[in-house]
C-alpha positions in Angstrom: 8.7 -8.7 -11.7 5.3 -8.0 -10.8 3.9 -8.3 -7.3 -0.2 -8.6 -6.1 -1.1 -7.3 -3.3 -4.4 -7.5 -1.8 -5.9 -4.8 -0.1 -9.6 -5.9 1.6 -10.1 -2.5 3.6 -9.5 -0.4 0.1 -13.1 0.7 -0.4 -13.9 3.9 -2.0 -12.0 6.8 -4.2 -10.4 8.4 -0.9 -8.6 5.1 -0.1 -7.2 5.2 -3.6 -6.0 8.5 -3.3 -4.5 8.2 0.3 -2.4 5.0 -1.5 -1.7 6.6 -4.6 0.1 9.7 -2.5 2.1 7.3 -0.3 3.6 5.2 -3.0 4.1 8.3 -5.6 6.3 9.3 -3.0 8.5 6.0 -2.9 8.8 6.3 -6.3 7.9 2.5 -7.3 6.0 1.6 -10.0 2.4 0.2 -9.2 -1.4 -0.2 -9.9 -4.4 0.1 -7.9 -7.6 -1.5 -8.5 -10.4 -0.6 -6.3 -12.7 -3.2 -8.3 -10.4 -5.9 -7.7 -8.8 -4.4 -3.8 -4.9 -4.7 -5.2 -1.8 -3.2 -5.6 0.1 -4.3 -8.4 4.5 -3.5 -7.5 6.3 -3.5 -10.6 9.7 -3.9 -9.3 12.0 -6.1 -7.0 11.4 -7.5 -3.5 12.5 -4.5 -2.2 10.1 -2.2 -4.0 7.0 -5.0 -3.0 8.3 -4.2 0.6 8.5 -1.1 0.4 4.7 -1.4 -0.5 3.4 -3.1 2.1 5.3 -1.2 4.5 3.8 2.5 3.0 0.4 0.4 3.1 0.2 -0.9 6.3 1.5 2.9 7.9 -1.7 3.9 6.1 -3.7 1.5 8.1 -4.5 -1.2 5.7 -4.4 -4.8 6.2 -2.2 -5.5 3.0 -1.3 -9.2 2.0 0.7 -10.4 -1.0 -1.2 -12.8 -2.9 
């Protein structure tokens, strides 16, 4: 199941980079988009949870959509 999340405060390269460390290290499978300011979770609620959680440590203001 695939899972949107919006990211608003995603702005440049570094902020892809900081998320792509965090969730490479959960192990999920995802997307970022720094064009559109999402995360897309391939996986279960869990995994989508998982997400946010790693994504709001990191300071973001992370919403599913």
């Amino acid at each position: 199941m695939l899972h949107k999340i919006s990211v608003p405060d995603m702005h440049c390269e570094k902020c892809v980079e900081r998320i792509n460390k965090a969730l490479n290290e959960t192990g999920i499978k995802y997307e970022v988009s720094l064009e559109s300011k999402t995360v897309t979770v391939d996986g279960c609620d869990h995994c989508l949870k998982t997400a946010l959680t790693e994504l709001e440590d990191l300071g973001f203001t992370p919403e599913k959509i």
